[in-house]
N, C-alpha and C positions, 0 to 999 in steps of 0.2 A: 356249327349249329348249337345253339340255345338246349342246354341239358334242363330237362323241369321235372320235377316231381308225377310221380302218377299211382293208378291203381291197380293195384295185383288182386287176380282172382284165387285166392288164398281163401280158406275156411278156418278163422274169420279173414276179411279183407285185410292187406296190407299194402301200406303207400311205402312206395318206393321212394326215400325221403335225400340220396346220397351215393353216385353212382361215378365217380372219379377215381384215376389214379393220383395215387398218395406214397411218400416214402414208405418203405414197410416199416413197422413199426422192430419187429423180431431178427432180420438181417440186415447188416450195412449195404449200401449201393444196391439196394432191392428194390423194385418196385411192387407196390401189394394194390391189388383192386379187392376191395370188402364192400361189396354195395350193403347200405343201412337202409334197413325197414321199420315202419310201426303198424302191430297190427292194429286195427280198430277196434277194438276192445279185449279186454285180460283174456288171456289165453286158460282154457279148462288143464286139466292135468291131463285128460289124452292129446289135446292140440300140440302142449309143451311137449310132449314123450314121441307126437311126429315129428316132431324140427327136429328135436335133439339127432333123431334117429336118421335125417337126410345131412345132418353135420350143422345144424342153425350154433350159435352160440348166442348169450345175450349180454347186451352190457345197458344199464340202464333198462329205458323203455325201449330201446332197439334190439331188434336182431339181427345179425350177421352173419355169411359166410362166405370164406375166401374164392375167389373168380380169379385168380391172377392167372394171366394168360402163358407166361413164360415160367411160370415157378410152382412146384407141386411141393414145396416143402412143407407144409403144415397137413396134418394129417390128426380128424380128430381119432381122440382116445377115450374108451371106455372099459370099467372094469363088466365081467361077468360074475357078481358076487357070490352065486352058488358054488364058483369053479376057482375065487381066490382065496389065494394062501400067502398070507403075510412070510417072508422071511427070516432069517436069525434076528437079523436086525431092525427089521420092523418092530418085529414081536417084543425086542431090548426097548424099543420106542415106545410100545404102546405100555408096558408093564411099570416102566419110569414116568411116563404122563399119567396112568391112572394113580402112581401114588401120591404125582407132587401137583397136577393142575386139576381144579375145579371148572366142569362145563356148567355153560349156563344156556337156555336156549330162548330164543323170541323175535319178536318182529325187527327188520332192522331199523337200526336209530342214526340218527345224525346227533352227536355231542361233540366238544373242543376237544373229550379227549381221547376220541374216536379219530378225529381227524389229527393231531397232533402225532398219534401213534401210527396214522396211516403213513406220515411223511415221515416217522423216523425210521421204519420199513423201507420205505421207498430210495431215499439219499443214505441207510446205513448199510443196503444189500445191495447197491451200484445199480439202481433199476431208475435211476432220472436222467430218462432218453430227453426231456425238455429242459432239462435244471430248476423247474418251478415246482414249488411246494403246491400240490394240491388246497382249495380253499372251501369253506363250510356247503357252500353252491355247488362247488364241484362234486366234491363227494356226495352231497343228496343225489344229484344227478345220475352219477356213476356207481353206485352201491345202497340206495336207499329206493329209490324210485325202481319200479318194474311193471313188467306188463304179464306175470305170473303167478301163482302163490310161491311166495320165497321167506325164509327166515335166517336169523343171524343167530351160530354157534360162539358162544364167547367162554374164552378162557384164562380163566385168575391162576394167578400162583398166590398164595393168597388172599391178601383184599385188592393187590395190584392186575389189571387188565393186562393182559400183557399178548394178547391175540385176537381175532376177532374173523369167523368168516362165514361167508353170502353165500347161499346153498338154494336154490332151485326146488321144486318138490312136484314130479309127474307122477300119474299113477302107476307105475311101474318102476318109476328110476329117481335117485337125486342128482342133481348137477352142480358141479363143484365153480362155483363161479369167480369168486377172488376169496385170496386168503391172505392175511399180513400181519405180521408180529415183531415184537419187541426185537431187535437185535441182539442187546445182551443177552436174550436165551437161547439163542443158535444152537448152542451145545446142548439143548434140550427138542431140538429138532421141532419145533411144534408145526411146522407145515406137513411133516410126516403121521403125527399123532392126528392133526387133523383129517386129514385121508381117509385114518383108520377108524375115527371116531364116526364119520360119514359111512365108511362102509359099513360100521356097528348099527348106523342107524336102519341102512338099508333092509340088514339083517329083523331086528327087531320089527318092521313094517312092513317087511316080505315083499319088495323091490328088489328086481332083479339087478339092475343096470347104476353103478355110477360114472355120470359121464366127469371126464377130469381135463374136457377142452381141447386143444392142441396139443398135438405134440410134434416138437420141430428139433431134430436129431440137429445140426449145428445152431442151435441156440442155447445155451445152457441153462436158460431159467427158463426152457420148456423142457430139456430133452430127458429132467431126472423122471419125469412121469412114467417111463419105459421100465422102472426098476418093480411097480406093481405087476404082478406079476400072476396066473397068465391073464392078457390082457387084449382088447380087440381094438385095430385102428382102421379106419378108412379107407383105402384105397383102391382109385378109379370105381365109388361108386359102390363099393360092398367094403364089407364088416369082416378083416380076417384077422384071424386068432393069432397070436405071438405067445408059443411056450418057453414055460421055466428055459 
């Protein structure tokens, strides 16, 4: 039978645009169902802060969440900002990026050397599950376009860009959407400073909630998210706590 696009009674409405099994992107020999929606127009900051909260995630103008019929591994996560508490090592992370990185904050952009930095991210930290460098279309696509208010945190060492990440904004919560940086600053952690710098924001705008995505315990460029700490994931349908 002919799969077609249709309408969900959603507030606001969303067409169900994408409703097939697909390799999973996250385990090998997986199969992942992520049906993709658009809603019909920009979601308000409480609409964003319900999806967030039944587990939606966004990439672009879609939204997503995992349906896979055999596989419960993905499991979204969220901090409760009142109740965390950075660790030793956080705290080493965040005291070393406030002295040596400059934030900068704004809408996001699509430039050559946004996208250039995104694919040296991409094939320097072994995350090219296609071998294709991301192209200027793509990435508008995928990290410029949305269907929320969202804004891009950028961070210099220097005058050099050397990180860059898509953040979400509900009345309530931030959403941590994609984050990617330089390679050779690894040893400077900056996906952990970024974290932290989001949770600072949350703090400062008195948002409770940052959502931080998925978290998929055998996948490794999901499962460090578990190290925030205490923290709330998903499961069957409720939000429970994971302490220190």
């Amino acid at each position: 039978m002919l799969w077609r696009p249709r309408l969900l009674p959603t507030e606001p409405p969303e067409l169900l645009v994408h409703d097939e099994p697909t390799p999973c992107p996250y385990l090998d020999e997986k199969t992942a169902r992520m049906p993709l929606r658009v809603p019909t127009r920009a979601l308000s900051p409480v609409e964003l802060d319900r999806r967030l909260r039944v587990g939606d995630r966004r990439q672009g103008v879609l939204l997503y969440q995992t349906k896979c019929l055999a596989c419960t591994a993905c499991e979204p996560i969220r901090i409760d900002v009142p109740r965390f508490a950075p660790n030793k090592s956080q705290r080493r992370v965040w005291r070393k990026g406030q002295r040596e990185l400059r934030v900068e904050m704004g809408p996001p952009e699509l430039s050559d050397e946004r996208v250039e930095l995104y694919n040296r991210h991409k094939f320097g930290r072994g995350l090219n599950s296609d071998d294709k460098p991301i192209d200027a279309e793509g990435y508008r696509i995928f990290l410029v376009d949305s269907c929320c208010a969202s804004f891009e945190l950028r961070y210099f060492h220097g005058d050099a860009l050397i990180g860059v990440a898509i953040v979400d904004r509900g009345a309530e919560s931030l959403s941590a959407v994609y984050c990617y940086f330089d390679p050779a600053y690894e040893k400077m952690s900056p996906g952990t400073f970024s974290i932290l710098t989001q949770v600072e924001l949350c703090r400062r705008w008195s948002l409770r909630y940052l959502y931080l995505g998925l978290y998929i315990e055998a996948c490794p460029s999901m499962a460090y998210k578990s190290r925030y700490l205490p923290h709330e994931r998903r499961i069957d349908g409720r939000w429970v706590v994971f302490e220190p």
